[in-house]
TORLUM-483538 format. One record per residue (C-alpha): residue number from 1; residue in three letters; x, z, y. Coordinates in Angstrom, 1 decimal. Last residue first. Example, Ala and Ser with C-alpha at 12.3 -4.5 7.8 and 13.67 -1.06 7.14 Angstrom:
BEGIN
    n  res      xx      zz      yy
    2  SER    13.7     7.1    -1.1
    1  ALA    12.3     7.8    -4.5
REM end
This chain:
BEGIN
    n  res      xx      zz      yy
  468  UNK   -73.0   -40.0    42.3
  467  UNK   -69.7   -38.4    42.9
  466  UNK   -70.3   -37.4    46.6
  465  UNK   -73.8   -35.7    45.1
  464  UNK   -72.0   -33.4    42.5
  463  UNK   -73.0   -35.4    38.9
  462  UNK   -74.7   -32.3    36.2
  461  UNK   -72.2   -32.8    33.6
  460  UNK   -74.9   -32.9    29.9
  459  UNK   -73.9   -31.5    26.6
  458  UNK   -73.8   -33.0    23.2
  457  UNK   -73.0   -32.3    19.5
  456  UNK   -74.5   -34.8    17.2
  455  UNK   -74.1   -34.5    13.6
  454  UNK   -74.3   -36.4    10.1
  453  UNK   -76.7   -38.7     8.6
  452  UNK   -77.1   -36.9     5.3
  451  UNK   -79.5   -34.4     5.9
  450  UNK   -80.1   -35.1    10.6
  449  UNK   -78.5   -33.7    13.0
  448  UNK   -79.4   -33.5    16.3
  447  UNK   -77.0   -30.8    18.9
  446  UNK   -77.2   -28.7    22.2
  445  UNK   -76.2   -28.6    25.6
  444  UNK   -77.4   -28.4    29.3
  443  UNK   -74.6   -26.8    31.9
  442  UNK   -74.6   -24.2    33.7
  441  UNK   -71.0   -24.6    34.2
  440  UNK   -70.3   -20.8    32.6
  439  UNK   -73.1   -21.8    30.3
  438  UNK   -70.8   -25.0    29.3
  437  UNK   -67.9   -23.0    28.9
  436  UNK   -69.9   -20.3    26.5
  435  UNK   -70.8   -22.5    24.2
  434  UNK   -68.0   -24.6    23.8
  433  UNK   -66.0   -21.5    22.6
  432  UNK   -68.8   -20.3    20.7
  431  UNK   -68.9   -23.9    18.8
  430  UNK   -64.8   -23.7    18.4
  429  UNK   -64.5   -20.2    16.8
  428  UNK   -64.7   -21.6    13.3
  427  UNK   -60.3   -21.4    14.2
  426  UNK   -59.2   -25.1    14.1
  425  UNK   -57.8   -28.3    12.8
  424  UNK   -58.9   -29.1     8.9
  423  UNK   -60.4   -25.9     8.6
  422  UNK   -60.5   -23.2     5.3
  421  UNK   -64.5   -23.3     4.2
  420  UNK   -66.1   -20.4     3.3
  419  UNK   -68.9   -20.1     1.7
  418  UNK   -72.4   -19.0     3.2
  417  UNK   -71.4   -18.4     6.7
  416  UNK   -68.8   -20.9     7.4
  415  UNK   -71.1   -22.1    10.0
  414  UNK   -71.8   -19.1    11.5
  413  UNK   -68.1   -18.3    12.4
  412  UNK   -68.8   -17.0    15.9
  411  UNK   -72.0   -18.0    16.7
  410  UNK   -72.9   -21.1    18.4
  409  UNK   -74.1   -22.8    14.6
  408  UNK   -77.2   -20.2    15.1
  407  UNK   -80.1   -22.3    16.1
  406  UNK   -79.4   -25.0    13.8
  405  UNK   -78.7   -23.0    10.9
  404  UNK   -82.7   -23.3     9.9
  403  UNK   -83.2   -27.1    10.5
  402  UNK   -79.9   -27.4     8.0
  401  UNK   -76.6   -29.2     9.8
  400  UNK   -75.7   -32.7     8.8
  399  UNK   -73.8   -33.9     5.6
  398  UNK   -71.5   -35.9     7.6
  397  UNK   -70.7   -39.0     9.9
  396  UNK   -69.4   -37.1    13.2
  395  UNK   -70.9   -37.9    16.5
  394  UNK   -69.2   -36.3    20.1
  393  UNK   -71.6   -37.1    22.9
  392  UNK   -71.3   -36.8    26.4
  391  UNK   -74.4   -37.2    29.2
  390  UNK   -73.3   -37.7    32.4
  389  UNK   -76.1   -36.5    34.5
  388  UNK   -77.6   -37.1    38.3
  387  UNK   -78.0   -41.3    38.4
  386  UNK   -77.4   -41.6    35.1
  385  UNK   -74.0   -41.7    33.1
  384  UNK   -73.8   -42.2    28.7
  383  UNK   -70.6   -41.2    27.4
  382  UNK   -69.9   -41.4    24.0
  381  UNK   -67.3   -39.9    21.7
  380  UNK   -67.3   -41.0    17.6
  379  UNK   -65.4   -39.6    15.0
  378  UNK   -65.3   -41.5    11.5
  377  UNK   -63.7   -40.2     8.2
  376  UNK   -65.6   -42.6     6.0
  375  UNK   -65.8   -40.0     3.5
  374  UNK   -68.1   -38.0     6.1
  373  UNK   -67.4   -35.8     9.7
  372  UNK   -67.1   -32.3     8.8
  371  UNK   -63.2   -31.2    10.0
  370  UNK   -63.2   -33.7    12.4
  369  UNK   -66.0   -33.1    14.2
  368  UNK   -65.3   -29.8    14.6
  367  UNK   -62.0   -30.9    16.2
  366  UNK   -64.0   -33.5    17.9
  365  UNK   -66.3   -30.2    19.7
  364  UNK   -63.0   -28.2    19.9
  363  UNK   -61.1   -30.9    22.3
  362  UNK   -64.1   -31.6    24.3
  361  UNK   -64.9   -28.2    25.4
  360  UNK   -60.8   -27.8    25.7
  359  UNK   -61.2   -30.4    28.5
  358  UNK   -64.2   -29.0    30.0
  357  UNK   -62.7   -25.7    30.5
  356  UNK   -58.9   -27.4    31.7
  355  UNK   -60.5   -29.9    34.0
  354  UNK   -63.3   -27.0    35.4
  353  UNK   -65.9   -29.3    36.8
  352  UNK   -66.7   -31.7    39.7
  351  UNK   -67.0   -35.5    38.5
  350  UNK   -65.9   -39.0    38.5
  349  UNK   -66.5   -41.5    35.9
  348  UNK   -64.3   -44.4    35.7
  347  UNK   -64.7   -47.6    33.6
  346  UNK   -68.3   -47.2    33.1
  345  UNK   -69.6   -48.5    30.3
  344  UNK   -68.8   -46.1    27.9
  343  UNK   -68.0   -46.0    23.7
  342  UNK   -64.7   -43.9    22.2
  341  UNK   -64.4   -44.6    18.7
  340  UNK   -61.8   -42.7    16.5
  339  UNK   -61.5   -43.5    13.2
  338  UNK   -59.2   -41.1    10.8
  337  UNK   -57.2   -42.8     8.6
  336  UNK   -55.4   -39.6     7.4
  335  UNK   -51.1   -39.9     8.4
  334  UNK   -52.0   -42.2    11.0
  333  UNK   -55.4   -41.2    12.5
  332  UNK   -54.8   -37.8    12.2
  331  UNK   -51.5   -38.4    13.8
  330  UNK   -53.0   -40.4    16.8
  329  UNK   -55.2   -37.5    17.5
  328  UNK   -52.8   -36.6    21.1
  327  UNK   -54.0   -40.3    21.9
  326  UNK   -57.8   -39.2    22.1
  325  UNK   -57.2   -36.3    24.6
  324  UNK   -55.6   -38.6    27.1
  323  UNK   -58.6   -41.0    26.7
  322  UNK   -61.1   -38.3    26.8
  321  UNK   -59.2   -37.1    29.8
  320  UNK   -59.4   -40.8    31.6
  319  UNK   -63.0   -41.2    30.8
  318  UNK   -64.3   -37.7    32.4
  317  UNK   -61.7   -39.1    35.9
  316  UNK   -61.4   -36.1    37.8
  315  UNK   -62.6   -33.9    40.7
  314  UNK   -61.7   -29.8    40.3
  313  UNK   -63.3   -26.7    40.3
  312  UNK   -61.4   -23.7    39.2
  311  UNK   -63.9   -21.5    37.0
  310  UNK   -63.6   -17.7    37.0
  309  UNK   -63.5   -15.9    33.4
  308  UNK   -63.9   -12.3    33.6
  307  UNK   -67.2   -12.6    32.1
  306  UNK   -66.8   -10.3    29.3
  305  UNK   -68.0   -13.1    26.8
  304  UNK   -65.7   -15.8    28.4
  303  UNK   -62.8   -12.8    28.0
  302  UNK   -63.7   -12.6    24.4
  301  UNK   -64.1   -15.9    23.4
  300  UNK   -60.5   -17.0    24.6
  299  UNK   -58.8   -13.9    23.2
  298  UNK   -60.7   -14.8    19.8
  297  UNK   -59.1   -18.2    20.4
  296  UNK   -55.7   -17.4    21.4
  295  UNK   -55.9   -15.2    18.2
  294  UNK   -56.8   -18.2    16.2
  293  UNK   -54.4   -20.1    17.9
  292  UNK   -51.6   -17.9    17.6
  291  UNK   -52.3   -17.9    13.8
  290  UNK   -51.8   -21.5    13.3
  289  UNK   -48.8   -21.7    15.7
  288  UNK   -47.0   -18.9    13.0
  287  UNK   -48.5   -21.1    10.0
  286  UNK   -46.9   -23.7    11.3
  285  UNK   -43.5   -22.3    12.2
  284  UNK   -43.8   -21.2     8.5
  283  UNK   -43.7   -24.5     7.4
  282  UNK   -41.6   -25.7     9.7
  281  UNK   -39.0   -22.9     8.7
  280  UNK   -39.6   -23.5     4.4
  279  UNK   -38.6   -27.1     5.2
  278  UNK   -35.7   -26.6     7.4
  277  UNK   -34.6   -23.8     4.9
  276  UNK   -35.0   -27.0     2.1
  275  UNK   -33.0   -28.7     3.9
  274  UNK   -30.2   -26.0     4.7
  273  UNK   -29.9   -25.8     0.9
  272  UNK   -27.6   -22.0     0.5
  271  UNK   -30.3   -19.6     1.5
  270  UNK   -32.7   -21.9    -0.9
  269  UNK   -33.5   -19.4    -3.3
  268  UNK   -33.2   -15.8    -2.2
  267  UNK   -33.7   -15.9     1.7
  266  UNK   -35.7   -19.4     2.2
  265  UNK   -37.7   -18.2    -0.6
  264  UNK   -38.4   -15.0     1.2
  263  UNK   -39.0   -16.5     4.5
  262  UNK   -41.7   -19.2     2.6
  261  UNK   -43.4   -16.2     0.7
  260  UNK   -43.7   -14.2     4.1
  259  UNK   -45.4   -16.8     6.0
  258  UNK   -47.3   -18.3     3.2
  257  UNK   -49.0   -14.7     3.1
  256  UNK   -49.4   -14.5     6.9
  255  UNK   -50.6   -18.0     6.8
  254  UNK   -53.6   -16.5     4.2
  253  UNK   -54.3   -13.3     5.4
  252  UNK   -54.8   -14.1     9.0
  251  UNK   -57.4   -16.6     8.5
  250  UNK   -59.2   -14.8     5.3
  249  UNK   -59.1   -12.2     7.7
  248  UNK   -61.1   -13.8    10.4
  247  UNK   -63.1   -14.9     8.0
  246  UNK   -64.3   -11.4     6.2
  245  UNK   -64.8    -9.9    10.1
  244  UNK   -66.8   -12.8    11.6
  243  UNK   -68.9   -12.8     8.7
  242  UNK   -69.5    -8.7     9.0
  241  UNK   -69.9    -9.5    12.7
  240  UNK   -72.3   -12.2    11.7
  239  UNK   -74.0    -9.8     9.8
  238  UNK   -74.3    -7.0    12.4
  237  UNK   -75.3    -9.4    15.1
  236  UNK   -78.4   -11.0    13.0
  235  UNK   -79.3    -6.9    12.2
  234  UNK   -79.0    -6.5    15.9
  233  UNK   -81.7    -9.2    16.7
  232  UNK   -83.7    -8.3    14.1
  231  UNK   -83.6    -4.5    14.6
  230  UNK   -84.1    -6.1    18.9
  229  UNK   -87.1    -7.7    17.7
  228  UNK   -88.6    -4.7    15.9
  227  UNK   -87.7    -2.4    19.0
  226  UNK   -89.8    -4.6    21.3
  225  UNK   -93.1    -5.1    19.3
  224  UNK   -92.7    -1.0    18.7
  223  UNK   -92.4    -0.6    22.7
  222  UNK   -95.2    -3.1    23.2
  221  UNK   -98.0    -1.5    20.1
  220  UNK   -96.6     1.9    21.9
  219  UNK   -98.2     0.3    25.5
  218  UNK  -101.0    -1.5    23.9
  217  UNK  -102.2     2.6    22.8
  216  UNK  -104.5     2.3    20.0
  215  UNK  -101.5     2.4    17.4
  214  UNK  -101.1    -0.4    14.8
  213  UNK   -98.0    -1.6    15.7
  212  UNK   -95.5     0.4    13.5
  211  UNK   -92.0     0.2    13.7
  210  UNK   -90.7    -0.9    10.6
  209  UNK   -87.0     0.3     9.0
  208  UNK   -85.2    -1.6     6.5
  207  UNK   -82.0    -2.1     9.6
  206  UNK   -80.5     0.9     8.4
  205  UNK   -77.7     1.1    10.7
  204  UNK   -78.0     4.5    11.2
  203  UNK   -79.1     3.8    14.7
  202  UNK   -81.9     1.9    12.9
  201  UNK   -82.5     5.2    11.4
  200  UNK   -82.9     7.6    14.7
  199  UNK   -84.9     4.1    16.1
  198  UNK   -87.3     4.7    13.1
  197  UNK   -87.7     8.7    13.4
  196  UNK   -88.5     8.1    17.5
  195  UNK   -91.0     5.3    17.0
  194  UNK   -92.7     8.0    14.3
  193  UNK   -92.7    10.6    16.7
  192  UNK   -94.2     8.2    19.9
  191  UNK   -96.9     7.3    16.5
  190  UNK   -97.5    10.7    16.3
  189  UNK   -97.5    11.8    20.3
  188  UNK  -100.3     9.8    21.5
  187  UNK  -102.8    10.9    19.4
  186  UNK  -101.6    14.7    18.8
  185  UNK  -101.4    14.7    22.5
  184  UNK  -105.4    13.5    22.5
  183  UNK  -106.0    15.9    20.3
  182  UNK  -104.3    19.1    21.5
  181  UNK  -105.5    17.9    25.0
  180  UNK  -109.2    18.0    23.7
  179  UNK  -109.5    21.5    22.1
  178  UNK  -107.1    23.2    24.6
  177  UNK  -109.3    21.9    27.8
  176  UNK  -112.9    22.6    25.9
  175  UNK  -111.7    26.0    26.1
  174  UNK  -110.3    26.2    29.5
  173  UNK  -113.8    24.5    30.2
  172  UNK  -116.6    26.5    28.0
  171  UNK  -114.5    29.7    29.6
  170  UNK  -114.8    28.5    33.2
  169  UNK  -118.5    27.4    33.0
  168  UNK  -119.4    30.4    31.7
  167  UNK  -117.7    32.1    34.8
  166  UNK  -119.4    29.5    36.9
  165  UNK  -122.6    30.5    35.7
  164  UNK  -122.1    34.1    37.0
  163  UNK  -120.7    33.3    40.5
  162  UNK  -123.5    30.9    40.7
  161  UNK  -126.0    33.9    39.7
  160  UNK  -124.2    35.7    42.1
  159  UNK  -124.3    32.9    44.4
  158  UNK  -128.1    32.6    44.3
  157  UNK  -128.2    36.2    44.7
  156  UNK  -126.3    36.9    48.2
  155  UNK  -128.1    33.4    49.3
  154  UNK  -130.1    35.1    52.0
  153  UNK  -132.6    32.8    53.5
  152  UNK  -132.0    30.9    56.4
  151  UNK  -135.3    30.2    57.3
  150  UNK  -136.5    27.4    59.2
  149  UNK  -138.2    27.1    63.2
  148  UNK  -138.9    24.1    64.8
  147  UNK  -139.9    24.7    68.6
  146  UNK  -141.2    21.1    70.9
  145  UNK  -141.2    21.2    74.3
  144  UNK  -144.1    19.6    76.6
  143  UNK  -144.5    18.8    80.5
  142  UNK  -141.1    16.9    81.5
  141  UNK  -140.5    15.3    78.5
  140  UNK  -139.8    16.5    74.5
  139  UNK  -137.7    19.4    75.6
  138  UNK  -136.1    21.0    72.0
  137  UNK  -136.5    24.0    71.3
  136  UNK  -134.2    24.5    67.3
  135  UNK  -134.9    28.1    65.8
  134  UNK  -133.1    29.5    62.8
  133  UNK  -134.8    32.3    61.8
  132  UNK  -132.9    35.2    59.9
  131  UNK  -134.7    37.1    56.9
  130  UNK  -136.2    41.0    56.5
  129  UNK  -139.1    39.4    55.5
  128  UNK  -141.9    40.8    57.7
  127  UNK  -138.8    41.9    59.9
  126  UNK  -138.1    38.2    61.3
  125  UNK  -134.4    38.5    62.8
  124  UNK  -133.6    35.7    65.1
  123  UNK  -131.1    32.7    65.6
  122  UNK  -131.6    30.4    68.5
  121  UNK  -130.5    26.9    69.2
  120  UNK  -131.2    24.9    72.7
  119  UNK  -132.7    21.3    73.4
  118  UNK  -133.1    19.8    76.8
  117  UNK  -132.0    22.8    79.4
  116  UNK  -133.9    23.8    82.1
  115  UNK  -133.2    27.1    81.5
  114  UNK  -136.3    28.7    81.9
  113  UNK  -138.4    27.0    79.4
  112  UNK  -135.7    27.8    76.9
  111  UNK  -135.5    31.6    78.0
  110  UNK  -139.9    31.6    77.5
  109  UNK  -139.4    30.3    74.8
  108  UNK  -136.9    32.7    73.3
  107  UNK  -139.3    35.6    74.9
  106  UNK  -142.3    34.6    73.8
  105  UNK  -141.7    34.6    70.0
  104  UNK  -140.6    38.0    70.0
  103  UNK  -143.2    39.4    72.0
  102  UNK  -145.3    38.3    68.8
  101  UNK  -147.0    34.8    68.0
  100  UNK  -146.4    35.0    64.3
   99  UNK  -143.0    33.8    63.0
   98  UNK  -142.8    30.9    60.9
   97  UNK  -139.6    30.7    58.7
   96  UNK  -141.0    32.4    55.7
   95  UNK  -143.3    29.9    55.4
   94  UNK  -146.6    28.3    56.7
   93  UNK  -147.1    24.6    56.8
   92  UNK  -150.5    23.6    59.3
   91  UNK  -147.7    22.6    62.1
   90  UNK  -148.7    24.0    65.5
   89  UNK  -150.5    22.0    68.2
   88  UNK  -150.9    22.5    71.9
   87  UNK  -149.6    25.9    72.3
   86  UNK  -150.2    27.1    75.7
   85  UNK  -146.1    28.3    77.2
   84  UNK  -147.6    27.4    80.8
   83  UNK  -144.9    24.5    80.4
   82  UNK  -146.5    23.2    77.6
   81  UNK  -146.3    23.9    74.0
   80  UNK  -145.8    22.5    70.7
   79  UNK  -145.4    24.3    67.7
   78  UNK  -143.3    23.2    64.4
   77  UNK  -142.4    25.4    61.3
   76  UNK  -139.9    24.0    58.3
   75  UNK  -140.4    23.5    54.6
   74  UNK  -138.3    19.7    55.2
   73  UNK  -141.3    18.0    53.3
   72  UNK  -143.8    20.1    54.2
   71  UNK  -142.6    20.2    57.9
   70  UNK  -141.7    16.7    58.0
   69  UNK  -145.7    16.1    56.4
   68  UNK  -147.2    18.1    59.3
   67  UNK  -145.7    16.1    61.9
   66  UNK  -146.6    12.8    60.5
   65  UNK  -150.2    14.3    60.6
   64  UNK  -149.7    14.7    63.9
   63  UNK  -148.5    11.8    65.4
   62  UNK  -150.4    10.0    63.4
   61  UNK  -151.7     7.2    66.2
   60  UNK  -148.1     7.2    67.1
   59  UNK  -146.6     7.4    70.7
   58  UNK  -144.9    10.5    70.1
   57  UNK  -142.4     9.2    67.6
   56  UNK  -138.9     9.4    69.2
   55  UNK  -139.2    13.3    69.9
   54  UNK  -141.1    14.2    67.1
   53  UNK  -138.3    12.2    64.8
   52  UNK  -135.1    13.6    66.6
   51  UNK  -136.5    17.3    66.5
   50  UNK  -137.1    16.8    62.6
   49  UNK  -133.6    15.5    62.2
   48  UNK  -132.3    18.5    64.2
   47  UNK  -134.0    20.8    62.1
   46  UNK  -132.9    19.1    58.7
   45  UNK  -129.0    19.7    60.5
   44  UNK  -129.3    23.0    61.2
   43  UNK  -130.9    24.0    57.3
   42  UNK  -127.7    21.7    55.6
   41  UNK  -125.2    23.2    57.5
   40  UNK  -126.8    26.9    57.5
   39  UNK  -126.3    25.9    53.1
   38  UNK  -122.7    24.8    53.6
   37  UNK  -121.5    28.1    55.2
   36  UNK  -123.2    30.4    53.1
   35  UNK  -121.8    28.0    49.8
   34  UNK  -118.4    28.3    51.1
   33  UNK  -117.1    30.8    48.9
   32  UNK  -119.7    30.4    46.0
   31  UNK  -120.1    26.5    45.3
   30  UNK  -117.1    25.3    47.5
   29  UNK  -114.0    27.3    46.3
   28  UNK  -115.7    28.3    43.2
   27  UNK  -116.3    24.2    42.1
   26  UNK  -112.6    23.6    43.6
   25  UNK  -110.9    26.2    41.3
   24  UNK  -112.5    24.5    38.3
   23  UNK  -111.4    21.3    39.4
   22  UNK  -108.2    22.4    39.7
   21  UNK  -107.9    24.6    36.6
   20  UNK  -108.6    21.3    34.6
   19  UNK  -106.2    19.1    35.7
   18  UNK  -103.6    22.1    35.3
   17  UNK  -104.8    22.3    31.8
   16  UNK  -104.6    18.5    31.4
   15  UNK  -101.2    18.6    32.7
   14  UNK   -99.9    21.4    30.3
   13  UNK  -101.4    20.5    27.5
   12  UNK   -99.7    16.6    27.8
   11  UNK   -96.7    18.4    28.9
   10  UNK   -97.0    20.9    25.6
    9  UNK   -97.9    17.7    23.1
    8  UNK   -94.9    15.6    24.6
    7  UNK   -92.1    18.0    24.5
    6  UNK   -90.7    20.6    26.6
    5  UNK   -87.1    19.7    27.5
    4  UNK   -85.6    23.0    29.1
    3  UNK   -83.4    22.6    32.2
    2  UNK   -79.8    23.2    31.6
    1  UNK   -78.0    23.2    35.4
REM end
C-alpha cells in the first residue's frame, strides 16, 4: 500500500510536538485532576508522622515544646487526654483545623475511647469555616490518647488558578514547540539535504563532488567521511574500468586485425604457395590462441571475483611443479636467451593447496616477470621453507614498480595504465589473477621493488601440520 514519505523537518515537528503535548497533558492530569486527591495524601500522611513522633518521643524533657513546634511546622492541632476525656495539654498553634471543645469534639473521642482501638481516622465538618477536619486519635498507652487534627481546605480555587496558569503555560509551550523544532530540523536537515544533492551527483558519475564535514552532528561528519571515501574508491574503479576497457580492446583489435589481413592474403596472394598459406595459418592460429587466452582470462577473473570458484585440495611436490613449469620456458630461453634460475634447498617440499590454482599463480607471476625483467633478460624463482610457511619468490631484473603504483598493480590492467605496453606472454590480467588465488588460499602476498633494481612478487603456503 503507498504510504506518504513526510520529510525530515515535518517528522522532526511532529515528534517534538507530540513530546511536548505529553508533558503538557501530564502537568493537567496531575496538577488539576488529581490535585484533590494528592493534596488529602500529603495532609494524612503529615498527621500520621506527627502521631508517630508523640508516640515514640514521650520520654523527652521537651516533650512539649517539641510538640508545639510539629504543629507549627506541620500547621496541625494536638490535644492530649486521658481516659476521663481531661485534656492534659493542647498544642499553643491555632488554625482552621482546631475545633473548639463543642459536642462535636466529644463525641469522636469519646467513639475512639470506646472502641478500644489504637489509632482511628475521622473526617468532620467545622461550620466556623465551612472546611473539613481531618482527625488522626491515636492511643499513646493505656491511660492517654493523643488527637491531631488538619484542615483540608478547599482547593476549588487553587486549581482554577492552576487551571488558568496551565492554559498560559500551554500556549507559551505549543508555541515555543514550533519555534524550536523548526530550528533544530532546519539544523539537522540542511547538511542531510546537501549529503542527499552530492550522492544524487556522484550517481551521475560526477565524482568533483564534496561532502561536507563541517556539521555539528559527528554522525553527518561519519556519513560524509564515508561517502567521500567510497567517491574515491569508485572514481579509482571507474578509471580502471575505463583502462580495463581501452586495453582490452587494443588486445582484441589488434590479433583480430592480423587475423583477417593474414586470411585475406592467404585468399588473394598466396592461394596458390601452400608455404606461404602454412605461414599466414600459424600465424593466425596464433593470434586465434592469443585471443582465447585473454578471454580465458577475463572468464578466469570473473568467476574468482563472483566466488563461484571451489578449491580442490591436493598434496604435491612445490619443487617438482616449478620444475615442470620451468621446462615448458625452454623456448624463451632458446629462441631469446632468457635465464631462468630456480634456487631451494630442499629437494622436496610437500604441501596442501589447489595444484592447478597454485600452478597457474606461478605461471602468470614469471610471465610477468618475463615481460619486465632487464636487458639481462633474467628470471629468478626461490623457495625459502620454515617451520609453518614456504615462502616463493619470483625476481625479475627491471625498472621496478613506483611507491605510488604499488598498491594498485592487482588491478586489472593497472600496470599498463599510463601507456600501453603490448606483452611478451600474457593478458595484463595476470596480477589480479594471482591475486585472487592466493585470497581464495588465504594466503599472504605482496611485492618489493626497488628504481632500477627490479621486482619481487611473493606469497607465502601456509605448511598443513602432516607436511611440516
Amino acid at each position: 500500500m503507498w504510504k506518504l514519505k513526510n520529510s525530515l523537518n515535518n517528522e522532526i515537528w511532529r515528534y517534538f510536538l507530540l513530546f511536548s503535548i505529553l508533558i503538557l497533558g501530564l502537568l493537567w492530569i496531575f496538577q488539576v485532576l488529581f490535585l484533590d486527591n494528592y493534596y488529602k495524601y500529603v495532609r494524612t500522611k503529615d498527621i500520621k508522622d506527627v502521631a508517630n513522633t508523640i508516640k515514640n518521643k514521650q520520654a523527652r524533657a521537651d516533650y512539649k515544646q517539641l510538640i508545639n513546634n510539629i504543629a507549627l511546622e506541620k500547621e496541625v492541632c494536638v490535644e492530649i487526654i486521658n481516659q476521663d476525656m481531661y485534656s492534659l495539654y493542647s498544642s499553643t498553634f491555632f488554625g482552621k483545623g482546631c475545633l473548639s471543645n463543642t459536642n462535636l469534639t466529644r463525641n469522636y473521642k469519646y467513639d475512639f475511647l470506646r472502641s478500644n482501638s489504637n489509632q482511628k481516622s475521622y473526617q468532620v465538618l467545622n461550620k466556623n469555616y465551612n472546611n473539613t477536619i481531618l482527625i488522626y486519635a491515636l492511643k499513646l498507652d493505656n491511660n492517654n490518647y493523643a488527637f491531631i487534627n488538619t484542615s483540608l481546605d478547599p482547593i476549588d480555587t487553587t486549581a482554577t488558578i492552576i487551571r488558568k496558569q496551565l492554559i498560559v503555560i500551554t500556549i507559551i509551550i505549543l508555541l515555543l514547540s514550533f519555534i524550536i523544532s523548526y530550528f533544530i530540523s532546519n539544523h539537522i536537515s540542511k547538511p542531510i539535504v546537501k549529503i542527499n544533492t552530492a550522492a544524487k551527483e556522484l550517481a551521475k558519475n560526477n565524482f568533483n563532488v564534496v561532502f561536507n564535514n563541517d556539521s555539528n552532528i559527528l554522525e553527518l561528519n561519519e556519513l560524509a567521511n564515508t561517502l567521500n571515501y567510497t567517491k574515491e574508491e569508485l572514481s579509482k574503479t571507474d578509471e580502471l574500468r575505463r583502462d580495463l576497457m581501452a586495453n582490452v580492446s587494443h588486445d582484441l583489435k589488434t590479433p583480430l586485425t592480423m587475423i583477417k589481413a593474414y586470411a585475406e592474403m592467404t585468399i588473394d596472394l598466396h592461394k596458390n604457395n601452400q608455404a606461404k598459406q602454412k605461414e599466414n595459418m600459424s600465424i593466425v592460429i596464433s593470434e586465434v590462441d592469443r585471443l582465447t587466452n585473454l578471454v580465458n582470462d577475463i572468464l578466469t577473473l570473473s568467476s574468482m571475483q563472483s566466488n563461484i570458484n571451489d578449491l580442490t585440495y591436493d598434496t604435491f611436490d612445490l619443487v617438482t611443479l616449478i620444475n615442470d613449469i620451468l621446462k615448458k620456458y625452454s623456448v624463451y630461453k632458446e629462441l631469446a636467451n632468457y635465464k631462468f634460475t630456480f634456487l631451494h634447498k630442499n629437494a622436496k617440499i610437500l604441501i596442501t593447496a589447489d595444484r592447478q590454482k597454485i600452478e597457474q599463480v606461478i605461471y602468470n607471476l614469471i610471465n610477468n616477470a618475463i615481460n619486465y625483467t632487464g636487458d639481462d633478460l633474467s628470471v629468478t624463482i626461490s623457495l625459502t621453507k620454515t617451520k609453518d610457511h614456504v615462502l616463493v619468490e619470483i625476481i625479475d631484473t627491471g625498472e621496478g614498480i613506483p611507491p605510488e603504483d604499488i598498491p594498485y598493480i592487482w588491478d586489472r590492467y593497472y600496470k599498463n595504465k599510463k601507456q600501453h605496453k603490448r606483452n611478451v606472454v600474457g593478458t595484463g590480467l595476470g596480477l589480479s589473477i594471482v591475486k585472487n588465488i592466493l585470497e581464495l588460499h588465504h594466503y599472504q602476498y605482496g611485492v618489493k621493488s626497488e628504481k632500477n633494481h627490479g621486482s619481487n612478487f611473493y606469497f607465502y603456503i601456509t605448511l598443513q601440520k602432516e607436511a611440516r
